[in-house]
C-alpha angles and dihedrals in degrees: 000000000000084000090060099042090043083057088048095056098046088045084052098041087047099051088040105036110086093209102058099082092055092101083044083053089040091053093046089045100055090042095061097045100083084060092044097051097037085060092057103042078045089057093042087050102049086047084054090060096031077063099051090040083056103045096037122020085030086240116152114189117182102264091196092056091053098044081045083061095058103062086047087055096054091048090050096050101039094075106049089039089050094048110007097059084044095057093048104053082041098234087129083080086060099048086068096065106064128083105264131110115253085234102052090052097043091054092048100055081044092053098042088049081054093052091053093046081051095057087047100062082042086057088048102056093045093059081045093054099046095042084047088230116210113202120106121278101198144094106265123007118235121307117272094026108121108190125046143162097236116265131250103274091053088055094056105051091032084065089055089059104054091043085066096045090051088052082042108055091037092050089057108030119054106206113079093218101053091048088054096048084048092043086060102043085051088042087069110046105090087061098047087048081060089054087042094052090044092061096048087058098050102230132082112250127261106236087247084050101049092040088059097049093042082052093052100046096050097042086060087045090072094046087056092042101050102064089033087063104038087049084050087039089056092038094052097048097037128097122302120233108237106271122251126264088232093061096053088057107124110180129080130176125297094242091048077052090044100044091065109116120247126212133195099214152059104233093043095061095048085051097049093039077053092052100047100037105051096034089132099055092044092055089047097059094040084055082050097050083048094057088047096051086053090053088052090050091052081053097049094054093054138278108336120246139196118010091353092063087067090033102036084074091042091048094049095045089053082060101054088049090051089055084058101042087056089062101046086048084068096074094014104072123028082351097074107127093238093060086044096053093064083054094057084048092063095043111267116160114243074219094063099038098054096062090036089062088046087048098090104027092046087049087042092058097036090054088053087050104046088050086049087048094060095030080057101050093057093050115098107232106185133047120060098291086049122132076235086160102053116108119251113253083251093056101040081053095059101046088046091047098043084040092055092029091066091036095063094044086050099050089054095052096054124063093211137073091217103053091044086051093052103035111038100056079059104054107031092048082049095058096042083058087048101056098025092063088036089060092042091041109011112054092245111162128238092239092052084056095058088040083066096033090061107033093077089065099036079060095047091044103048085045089055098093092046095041091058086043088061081237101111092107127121087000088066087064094045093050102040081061095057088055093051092051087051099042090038099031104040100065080050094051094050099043096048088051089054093049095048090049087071108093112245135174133282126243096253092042095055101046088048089051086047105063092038091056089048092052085052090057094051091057096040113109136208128296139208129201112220117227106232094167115193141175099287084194089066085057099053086043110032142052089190134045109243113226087240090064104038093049085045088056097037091063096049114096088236087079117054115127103215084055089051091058105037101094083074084062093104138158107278116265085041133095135205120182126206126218130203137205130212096269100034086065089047091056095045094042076055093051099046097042089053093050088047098050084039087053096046090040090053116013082207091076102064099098080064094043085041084061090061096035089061095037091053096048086045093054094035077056093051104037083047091058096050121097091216114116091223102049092057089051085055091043089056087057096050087047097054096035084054095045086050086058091044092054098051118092100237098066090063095067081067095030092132099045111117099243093054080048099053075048095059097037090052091053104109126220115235083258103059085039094055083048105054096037078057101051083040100047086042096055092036087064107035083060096053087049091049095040101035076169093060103103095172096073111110085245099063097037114073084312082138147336130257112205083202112064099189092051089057094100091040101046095028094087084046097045104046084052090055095050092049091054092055102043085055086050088048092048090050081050096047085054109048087044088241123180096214113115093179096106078049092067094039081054101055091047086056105048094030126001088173099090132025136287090238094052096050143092090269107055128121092249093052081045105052083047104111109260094244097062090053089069097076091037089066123017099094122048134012107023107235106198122221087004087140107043127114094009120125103286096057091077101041121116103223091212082057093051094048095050098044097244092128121091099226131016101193095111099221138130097268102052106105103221135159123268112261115257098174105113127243094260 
């Protein structure tokens, strides 16, 4: 009898005392951090390569949107964690034995998931804070504008929302998976009445408009939820009505016994346990893989228009789910440690069990891809009505089986269904991203790929004998980051291998050249672009100037040539230089060829031919003396177009007219050359070191080409040193005549690696074209630097060409002549 009233009292002090549930607060609590703290290091983890995609791929990806996802992932996955997992270990039959109300359970699961959710958005707005986010954080966005994100207030109580869906579906279904499939389809209703609503308007919503809607449907949602999981919630932890006698019936018929199938083996039986125990789920991922190979068909007829172009996305990213979910279906399902574990007491080999779990997903896959295979053999892939955007069969092999190769590893790692299904679509779609656009921008082998394609699985497989042991712990965490630091470290390694093979200076060599490049800029004097305008159309149309327009232009008075040059016309003991662009070059090569041809058509017209003669050597004077790169490049074309007019016959009958003399007298000697390209290469790089923003130095603007996009920012300081240092080889070698082209090749590695040396600018048969004909190859379009040194017309004296006392006046790289001695005046 003291035995009973003592019962009662604690009965009555427990359902009356606040304090008694705080264990029950504590145990809820701790069974919702993991998903708590995975979502962060998740979120930390994406901004990380949100980071790397920024700084090198030059992928921005909106960093609100993707901290907005983490707190609607919690409240997808609280539920589920707080009541599924509970479900399935079968504690929530103990739970009703305690003495606790269902509803005061129910509300405090329900309260400790809100706390959490709270500490999310904490979470959110301090990422926000600290990003400086700038997206709108208000109901509504400004009047007139039609598409919008949803703005901070929906979010919230959206997320409400889905945090009572997610109580809701696991207190009435059982099976983790299905609740979370139904959590998702109800997820998403308020926004499809808002579609709904919009139809039966008749016009599409402004976002103010659709952000108060959405506002208003899920916010009655709640108020809907709320008493419809509570009442589940009540149902589910109530009292049981008394079985049935029907249902303890055990025996069934001998031939029901008989018909069993019998295997002979260990691995047969674990694939076909996995078949029949997890049908459902199998039929729901190949319903998934369908809706994705819809979604592929809509891609392969073109670009998909009216309601495919919003569900063809949805539809692909329901594939690529369905990958991962292939893989956490591996240790999630017949693969829990506690149903393997009854395996490993009866003798079944870790070995064995391993590839029996990878028996139906990897089948299932195969079969996908094999399908794909033969689908994508029949698309046309190239011609305007091409799938020029579907994958090859290689490469949709390698994002399914790193997708799946991640998933697996993930699901073995985490205890529970829910956090394997949230997390690992995330991260192992994030690290197919990763080493997919470090492969494509970033150098990284193929052999580095499969390295992280297969070290997923080597983990999962070395931790197979502990996880059936129930001993994986703490070795799993240990492992797994030893996985990340391969997946995440080794496209770093290799492309910071790659950047450190380019040759770069040494310490004592850059600061020489440094302050020999600054003293450069404090001489340097002004310098003026002339202004050589020219019909832009001709340029988007043309690869050649018709004789109409260049006569047309010739006889404006914009294109004189004597009123182009004048503002170098300056008081004696100043300098202005003048500076050219690509174009600008083109029209006057055009000019002056016209006048030329005119002139040796028709000798009356020299005085007209003698204008451009002295204009050209007035501007070759003034481009020479600049310490612009480019102005030099412009100053070796003038050079070669006026020695090709010093070489023809018709020029000596006025060899001692005054404009064939300023020609003569502006033709350079390979010393003062070398000494202006070096003045010019040195500044043009001491200004890109100074100013790393400048993007108009010759080294920053189609200087040269890097195969590897996302290295640009890490091998551009190398490499411009390395090109420095050859272009001044390459001016010693210009000099002294020499014949080695090593510097040549050096050269071409440097300013584009994509196509061959022998392809290039800088080959030997580019190289043995006369010089003049170079002039027209290259004047327009991508800037090959030094493409005219050390040929042929570096070494002519003009006064030799102009009297005939040179063997050959093509003006090419194999015609011996005597180094110039004429001065640079």
């Amino acid at each position: 009898m003291a035995t009973q009233v003592t019962t009662a009292e604690t009965t009555i002090r427990t359902n009356h005392e606040p304090s008694s549930t705080a264990w029950f607060w504590w145990k809820e609590s701790r069974q919702l951090a993991p998903l708590l703290v995975m979502l962060v290091a998740v979120a930390l983890l994406m901004l990380f390569f949100d980071f790397v995609g920024d700084s090198l791929l030059n992928i921005k990806i909106p960093k609100d949107a993707m901290l907005l996802a983490i707190p609607g992932l919690f409240a997808t996955g609280a539920g589920p964690l707080l009541v599924g997992q509970e479900r399935a270990q079968r504690t929530i039959e103990w739970l009703t034995l305690l003495p606790i109300s269902p509803l005061r359970m129910a509300v405090t699961k329900f309260l400790v998931s809100l706390a959490g959710l709270a500490i999310m958005w904490a979470f959110f707005f301090l990422m926000k804070a600290i990003l400086h986010g700038t997206s709108p954080w208000n109901l509504g966005f400004p009047q007139g504008q039609h598409q919008g994100g949803g703005s901070g207030p929906v979010w919230l109580i959206h997320s409400l929302f889905v945090l009572l869906v997610g109580f809701y579906v696991s207190w009435r279904l059982e099976n983790q998976f299905y609740a979370l499939l139904l959590l998702i389809v109800i997820a998403f209703s308020p926004f499809i009445s808002v579609a709904l609503t919009s139809e039966l308007i008749g016009r599409p919503f402004l976002a103010r408009e659709s952000d108060w809607w959405s506002f208003l449907f899920t916010s009655a949602g709640v108020c809907v939820m709320l008493p419809l999981s509570l009442r589940a919630a009540s149902r589910t932890l109530g009292a049981k009505p008394a079985p049935k006698i029907k249902s303890l019936e055990l025996g069934r018929s001998s031939a029901t016994a008989a018909s069993v199938p019998r295997f002979e083996t260990q691995v047969a039986p674990i694939i076909w346990q996995s078949l029949h125990s997890a049908r459902g789920t199998w039929l729901v991922i190949a319903a998934m893989f369908v809706l994705g190979g819809f979604a592929m068909v809509e891609i392969s007829d073109g670009s998909p228009r009216g309601t495919a172009t919003a569900v063809v996305p949805f539809l692909i990213l329901i594939a690529a789910v369905a990958v991962s979910w292939l893989g956490v279906c591996v240790f999630k399902h017949d693969g829990s440690s506690e149903r393997l574990r009854f395996l490993a007491d009866r003798g079944v080999s870790w070995q064995r069990a391993y590839i029996a779990l990878h028996g139906i997903p990897i089948a299932i896959l195969s079969t996908v891809l094999l399908i794909y295979a033969f689908w994508n053999m029949k698309v046309q892939h190239w011609g305007w009505d091409g799938a020029n955007g579907s994958p090859s069969l290689v490469t949709m092999l390698f994002f399914t089986a790193m997708a799946y190769s991640v998933s697996q590893w993930i699901s073995q790692i985490f205890r529970t269904l829910i956090l394997s299904v949230i997390i690992a679509p995330i991260l192992a779609w994030a690290a197919v991203g990763w080493v997919c656009s470090m492969f494509v921008s970033g150098g990284f082998p193929v052999w580095g790929m499969l390295v992280c394609l297969v070290a997923p699985m080597v983990a999962s497989f070395g931790m197979m004998n502990r996880y059936m042991d129930g001993r994986d712990r703490p070795w799993t965490f240990l492992v797994g980051a030893g996985v990340i630091a391969t997946i995440i470290g080794l496209p770093v390694f290799t492309a910071y291998s790659y950047v450190m093979s380019i040759p770069a200076m040494t310490a004592q060599q850059h600061r020489d050249l440094l302050s020999e490049a600054r003293l450069v800029e404090m001489s340097e004097a002004p310098e003026v672009y002339l202004d050589i305008d020219f019909n832009r159309d001709y340029l988007e149309q043309h690869l050649m100037v018709s004789a109409e327009s260049l006569i047309k232009q010739a006889e404006s008075f914009e294109y004189r040539p004597e009123k182009i040059v004048e503002p170098l016309n300056v008081q004696p003991g100043e300098q202005m230089r003048a500076g050219f662009t690509n174009g600008n070059f083109e029209r006057w090569y055009g000019l002056f060829t016209l006048s030329r041809q005119t002139w040796e058509a028709d000798p009356s017209t020299w005085s007209e031919f003698a204008v451009w003669l002295e204009s050209s050597a007035k501007l070759l004077k003034s481009m020479r003396a600049s310490s612009f790169m480019t102005s030099q490049e412009w100053a070796d074309r003038l050079e070669v177009m006026l020695l090709d007019v010093l070489a023809s016959e018709a020029i000596r009958e006025q060899q001692n007219a005054d404009a064939v003399q300023a020609v003569v007298a502006s033709i350079g000697t390979p010393e003062s050359r070398a000494e202006a390209r070096r003045r010019s290469v040195l500044l043009a790089w001491g200004r890109s070191v100074w100013d790393p923003d400048n993007y108009q130095q010759p080294f920053r603007t189609g200087f040269y080409e890097e195969k590897y996009a996302a290295l640009v920012n890490w091998s551009q300081p190398r490499r411009e040193q390395a090109v420095v240092l050859t272009l001044l080889d390459g001016i010693e070698a210009s000099k002294r005549r020499s014949n080695d082209i090593q510097w040549l090749r050096k050269l071409h590695q440097l300013v584009d690696s994509t196509i061959a040396f022998e392809a290039s600018n800088y080959s030997p048969s580019v190289r043995s074209t006369p010089a003049i004909r170079l002039l027209d190859l290259n004047s327009y379009g991508n800037f090959a630097p030094s493409r005219l040194w050390g040929l042929d017309w570096e070494y002519q004296d003009p006064r030799a060409l102009l009297t005939g006392d040179v063997v050959s006046t093509k003006l090419n790289a194999d015609s011996p002549a005597k180094p110039n001695t004429n001065g640079q005046e």
